[in-house]
C-alpha positions as CSV (number, residue, x, y, z in Angstrom):
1,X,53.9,-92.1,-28.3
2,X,57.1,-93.5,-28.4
3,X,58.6,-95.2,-25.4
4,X,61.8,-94.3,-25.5
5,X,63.7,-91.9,-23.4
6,X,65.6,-89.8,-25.8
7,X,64.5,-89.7,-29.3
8,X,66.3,-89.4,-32.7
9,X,65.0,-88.0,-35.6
10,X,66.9,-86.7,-39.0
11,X,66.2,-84.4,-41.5
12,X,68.3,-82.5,-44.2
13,X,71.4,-83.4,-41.9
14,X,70.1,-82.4,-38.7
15,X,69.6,-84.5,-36.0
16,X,67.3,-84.1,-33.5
17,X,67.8,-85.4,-30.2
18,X,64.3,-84.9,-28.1
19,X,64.3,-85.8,-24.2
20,X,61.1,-87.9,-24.3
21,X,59.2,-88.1,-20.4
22,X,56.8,-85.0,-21.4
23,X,55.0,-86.3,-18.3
24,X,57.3,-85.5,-16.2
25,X,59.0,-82.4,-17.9
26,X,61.3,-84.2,-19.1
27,X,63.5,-84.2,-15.3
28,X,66.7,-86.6,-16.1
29,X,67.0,-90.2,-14.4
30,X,70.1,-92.6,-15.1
31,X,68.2,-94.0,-17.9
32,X,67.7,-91.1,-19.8
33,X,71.7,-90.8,-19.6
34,X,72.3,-94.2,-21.4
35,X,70.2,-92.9,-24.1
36,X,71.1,-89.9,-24.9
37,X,75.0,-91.3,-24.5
38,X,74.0,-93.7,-27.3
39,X,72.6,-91.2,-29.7
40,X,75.8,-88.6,-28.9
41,X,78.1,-91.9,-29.3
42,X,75.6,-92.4,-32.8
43,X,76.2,-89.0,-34.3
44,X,79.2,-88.3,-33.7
45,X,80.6,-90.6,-36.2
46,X,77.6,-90.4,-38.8
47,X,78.7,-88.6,-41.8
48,X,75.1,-87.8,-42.6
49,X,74.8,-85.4,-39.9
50,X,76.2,-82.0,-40.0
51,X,74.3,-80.1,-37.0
52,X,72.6,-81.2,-33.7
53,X,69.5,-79.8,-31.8
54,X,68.8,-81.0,-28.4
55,X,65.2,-80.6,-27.2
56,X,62.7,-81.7,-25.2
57,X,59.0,-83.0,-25.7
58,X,55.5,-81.6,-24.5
59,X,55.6,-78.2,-22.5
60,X,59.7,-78.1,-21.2
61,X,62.8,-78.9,-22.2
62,X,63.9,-79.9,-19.0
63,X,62.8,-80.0,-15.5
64,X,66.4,-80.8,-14.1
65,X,67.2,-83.9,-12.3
66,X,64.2,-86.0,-11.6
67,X,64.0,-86.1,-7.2
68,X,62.6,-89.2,-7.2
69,X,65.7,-90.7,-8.5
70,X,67.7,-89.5,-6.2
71,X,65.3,-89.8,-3.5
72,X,65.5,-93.8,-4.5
73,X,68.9,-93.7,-4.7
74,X,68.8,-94.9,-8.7
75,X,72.2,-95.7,-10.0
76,X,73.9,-94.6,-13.1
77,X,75.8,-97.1,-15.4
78,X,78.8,-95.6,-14.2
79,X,80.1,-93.7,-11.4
80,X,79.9,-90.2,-13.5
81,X,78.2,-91.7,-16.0
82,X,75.7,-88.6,-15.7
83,X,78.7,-85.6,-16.2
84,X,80.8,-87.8,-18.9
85,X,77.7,-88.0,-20.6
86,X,77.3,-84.1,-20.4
87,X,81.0,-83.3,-21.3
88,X,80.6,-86.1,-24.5
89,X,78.0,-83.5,-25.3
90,X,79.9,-80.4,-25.2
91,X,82.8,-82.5,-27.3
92,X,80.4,-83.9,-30.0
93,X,82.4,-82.6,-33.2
94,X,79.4,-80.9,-34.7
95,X,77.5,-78.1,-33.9
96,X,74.7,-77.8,-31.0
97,X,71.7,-76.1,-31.0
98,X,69.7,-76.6,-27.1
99,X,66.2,-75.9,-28.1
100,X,64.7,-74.3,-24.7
101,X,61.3,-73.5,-23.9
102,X,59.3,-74.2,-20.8
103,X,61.1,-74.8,-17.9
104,X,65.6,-75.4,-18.1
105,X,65.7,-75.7,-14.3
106,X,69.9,-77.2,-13.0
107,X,70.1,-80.3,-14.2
108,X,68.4,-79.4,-17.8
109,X,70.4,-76.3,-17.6
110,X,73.5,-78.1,-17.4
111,X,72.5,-80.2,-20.6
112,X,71.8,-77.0,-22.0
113,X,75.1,-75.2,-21.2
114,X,77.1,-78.1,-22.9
115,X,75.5,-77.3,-26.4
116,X,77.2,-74.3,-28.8
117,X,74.4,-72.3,-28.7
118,X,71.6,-71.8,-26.8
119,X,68.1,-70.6,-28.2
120,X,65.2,-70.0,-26.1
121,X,61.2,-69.6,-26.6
122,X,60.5,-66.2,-25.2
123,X,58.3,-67.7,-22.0
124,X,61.2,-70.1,-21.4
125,X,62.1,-69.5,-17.3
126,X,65.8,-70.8,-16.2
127,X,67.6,-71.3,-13.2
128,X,69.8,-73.4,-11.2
129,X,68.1,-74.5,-8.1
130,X,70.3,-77.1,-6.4
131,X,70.8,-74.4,-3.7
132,X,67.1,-74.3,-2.9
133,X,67.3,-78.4,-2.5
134,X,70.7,-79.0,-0.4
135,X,72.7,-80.4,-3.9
136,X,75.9,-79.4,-5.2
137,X,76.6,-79.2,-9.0
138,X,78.3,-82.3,-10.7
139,X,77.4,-81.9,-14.2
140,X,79.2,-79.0,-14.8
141,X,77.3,-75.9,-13.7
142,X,80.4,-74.4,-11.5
143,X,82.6,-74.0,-14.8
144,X,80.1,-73.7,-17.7
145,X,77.8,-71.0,-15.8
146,X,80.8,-68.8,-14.9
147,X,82.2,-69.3,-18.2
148,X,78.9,-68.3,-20.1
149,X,77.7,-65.2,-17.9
150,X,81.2,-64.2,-15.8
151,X,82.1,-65.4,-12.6
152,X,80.4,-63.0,-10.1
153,X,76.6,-63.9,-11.9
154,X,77.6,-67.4,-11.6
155,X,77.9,-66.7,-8.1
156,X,74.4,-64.2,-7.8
157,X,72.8,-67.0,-9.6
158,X,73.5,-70.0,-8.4
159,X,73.9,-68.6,-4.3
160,X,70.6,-67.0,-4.4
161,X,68.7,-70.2,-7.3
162,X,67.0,-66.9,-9.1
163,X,64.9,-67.7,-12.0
164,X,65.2,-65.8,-15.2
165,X,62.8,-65.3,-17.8
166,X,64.4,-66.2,-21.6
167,X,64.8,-62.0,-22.4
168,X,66.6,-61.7,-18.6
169,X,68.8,-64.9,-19.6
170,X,69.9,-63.4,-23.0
171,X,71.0,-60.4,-21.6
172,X,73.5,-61.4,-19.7
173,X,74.6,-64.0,-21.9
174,X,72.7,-67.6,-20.9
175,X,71.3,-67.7,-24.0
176,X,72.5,-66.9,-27.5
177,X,69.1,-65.7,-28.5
178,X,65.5,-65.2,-27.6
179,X,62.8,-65.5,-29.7
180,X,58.6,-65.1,-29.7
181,X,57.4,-69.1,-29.2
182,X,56.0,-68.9,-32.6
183,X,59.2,-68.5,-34.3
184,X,61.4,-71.2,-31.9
185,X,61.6,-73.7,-34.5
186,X,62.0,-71.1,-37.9
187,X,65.0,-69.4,-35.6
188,X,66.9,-72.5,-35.0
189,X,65.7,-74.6,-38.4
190,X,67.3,-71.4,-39.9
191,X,70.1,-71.2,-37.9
192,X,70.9,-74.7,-38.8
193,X,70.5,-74.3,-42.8
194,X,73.4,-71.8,-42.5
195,X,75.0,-73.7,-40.5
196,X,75.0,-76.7,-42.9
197,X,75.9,-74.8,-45.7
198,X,79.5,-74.3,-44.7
199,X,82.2,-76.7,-44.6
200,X,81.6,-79.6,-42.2
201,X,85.2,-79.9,-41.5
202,X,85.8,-76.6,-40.7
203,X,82.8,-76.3,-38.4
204,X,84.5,-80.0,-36.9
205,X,87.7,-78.1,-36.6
206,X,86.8,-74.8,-35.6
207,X,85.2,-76.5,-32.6
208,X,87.9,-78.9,-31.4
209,X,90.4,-75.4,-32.0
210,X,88.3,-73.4,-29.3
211,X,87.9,-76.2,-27.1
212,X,91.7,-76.5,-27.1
213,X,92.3,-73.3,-26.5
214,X,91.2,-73.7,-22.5
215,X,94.2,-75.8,-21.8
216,X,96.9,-73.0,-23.3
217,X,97.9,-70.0,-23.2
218,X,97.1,-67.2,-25.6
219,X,100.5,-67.7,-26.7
220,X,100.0,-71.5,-27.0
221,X,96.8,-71.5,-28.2
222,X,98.3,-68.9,-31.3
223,X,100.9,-71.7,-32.3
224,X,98.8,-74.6,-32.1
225,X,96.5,-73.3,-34.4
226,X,99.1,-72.5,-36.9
227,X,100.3,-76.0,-36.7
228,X,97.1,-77.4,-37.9
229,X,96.7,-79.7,-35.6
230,X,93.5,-81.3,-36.6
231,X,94.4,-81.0,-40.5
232,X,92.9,-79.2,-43.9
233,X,89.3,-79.5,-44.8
234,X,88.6,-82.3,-46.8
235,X,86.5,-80.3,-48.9
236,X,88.5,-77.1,-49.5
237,X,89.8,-77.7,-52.7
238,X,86.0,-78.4,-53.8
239,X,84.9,-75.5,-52.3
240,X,87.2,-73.2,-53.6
241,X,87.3,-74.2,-57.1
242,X,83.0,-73.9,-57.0
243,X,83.0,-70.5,-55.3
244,X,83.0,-71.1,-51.8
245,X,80.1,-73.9,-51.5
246,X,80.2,-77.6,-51.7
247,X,79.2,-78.5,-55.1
248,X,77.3,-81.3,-53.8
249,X,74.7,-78.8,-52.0
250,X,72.3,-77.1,-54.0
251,X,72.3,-73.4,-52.1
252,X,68.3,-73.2,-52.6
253,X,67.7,-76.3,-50.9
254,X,70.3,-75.4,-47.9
255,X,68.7,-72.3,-47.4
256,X,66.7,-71.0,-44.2
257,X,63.7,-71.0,-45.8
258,X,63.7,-74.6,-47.7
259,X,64.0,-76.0,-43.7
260,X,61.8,-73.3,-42.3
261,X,59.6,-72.7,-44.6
262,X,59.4,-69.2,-42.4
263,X,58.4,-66.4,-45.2
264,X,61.6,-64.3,-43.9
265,X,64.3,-63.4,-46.5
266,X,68.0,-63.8,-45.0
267,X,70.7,-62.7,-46.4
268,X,73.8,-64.6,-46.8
269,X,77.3,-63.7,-47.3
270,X,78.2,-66.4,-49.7
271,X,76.0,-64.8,-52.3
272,X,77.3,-66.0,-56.0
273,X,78.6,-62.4,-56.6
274,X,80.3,-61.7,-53.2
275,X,81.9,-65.3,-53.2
276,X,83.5,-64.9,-56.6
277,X,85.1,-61.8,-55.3
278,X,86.3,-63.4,-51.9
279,X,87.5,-65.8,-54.1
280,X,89.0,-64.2,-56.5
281,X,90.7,-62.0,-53.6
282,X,91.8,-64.9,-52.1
283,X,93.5,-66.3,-55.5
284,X,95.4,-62.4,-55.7
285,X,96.5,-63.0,-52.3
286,X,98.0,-66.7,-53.1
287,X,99.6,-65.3,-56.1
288,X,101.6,-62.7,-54.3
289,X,102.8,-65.0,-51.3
């Protein structure tokens, strides 16, 4: 077994980022911080990657803030070292995919709530407990909680440090889905094929566009996205002329069940006949502008 705290590994342009103390559940100390910091600082300017799944090793993906750290008073590298490195999380221009199961107790949850979406093993239980300790949030929890499940859950949850099974959690919104254990990794491996197959840069773009959208109005929000801020696609032009996919991906390969290898058949818009039409729809509309 590796000894490192966080590790990488890629395939098919995913990169996996595992939290990697399985004896201890995977509960986060200052040096599993640096770590992960220097794989998020790694992918997010590594052209090979297109999609990122954070996870953790053995039986949970995360405990929450190891005690013991904080019982020994172990510093950071940084004064908020710890909550930059979660919000360089939620930034990271590609998509996220937290990979829960086991336990995604405050602190893990926290990691968790900085990724896109959120997929959890069906025996998965989750909760923020710093209420039951005497600790106040500084990762994050008192914005991204209330702005995943509402404010007045936020509250219930965190004033009273319920846990939830995964089916309670994606009910009111925690998660983005819940799955049998069995089919965790076929749900997000899936997930991430179809992901991949669509335009890096616009998934890049669509992402920085919602995250700007926090600090604006509606109104605001409306006119900066008209004005392009963060540029074109690189690979529109490509993608348009081949029928809506990058002619440098074979479809076959990028599909959910080359990375899965699950047995299920998914159907996907960007079919050859349905893109031709969108296509060809979209070339009628640019003729009569």
């Amino acid at each position: 077994m590796s000894d490192a705290l966080v590790i990488r590994t890629d395939l098919d342009g995913v990169a996996t980022l595992t939290l990697n103390r399985p004896d201890k559940l995977n509960a986060l100390t200052p040096g599993v911080f640096v770590e992960l910091r220097h794989h998020l600082d790694a992918v997010a300017v590594d052209d090979s990657v297109g999609c990122v799944v954070l996870a953790g090793a053995g039986r949970s993906f995360c405990a929450g803030h190891d005690l013991g750290a904080i019982a020994d008073n172990e510093q950071a590298a940084g004064k908020h070292f710890e909550p930059e490195t979660v919000d360089a999380l939620e930034a990271l221009p590609k998509p996220t995919i937290a990979r829960l199961h086991g336990h995604c107790f405050t602190g893990g949850l926290e990691l968790a709530l900085a990724c896109d979406i959120l997929i959890a093993a069906e025996t998965t239980t989750l909760g923020d407990t710093h209420g039951q300790w005497g600790l106040v949030p500084i990762w994050g929890m008192s914005v991204r909680l209330p702005e995943r499940v509402g404010r007045s859950t936020a509250k219930e949850l965190m004033y009273t440090s319920r846990r939830l099974t995964a089916l309670e959690a994606a009910e009111i919104g925690l998660v983005d889905h819940c799955v049998a254990d069995d089919e965790l990794d076929s749900k997000i491996a899936g997930l991430a094929a179809e992901i991949l197959s669509n335009s890096r840069d616009t998934n890049r773009i669509v992402k920085a566009l919602i995250a700007d959208r926090t600090a604006r109005t509606r109104r605001e929000a409306l006119l900066h996205e008209r004005s392009l801020p963060h540029g074109r696609p690189a690979d529109m032009t490509e993608r348009m002329r081949s029928g809506g996919r990058s002619a440098t991906v074979d479809p076959d390969a990028a599909s959910p069940q080359a990375h899965a290898n699950s047995g299920r058949k998914t159907v996907v818009k960007g079919s050859e006949k349905s893109v031709h039409l969108e296509y060809n729809h979209y070339e009628d509309i640019k003729g009569s502008s």
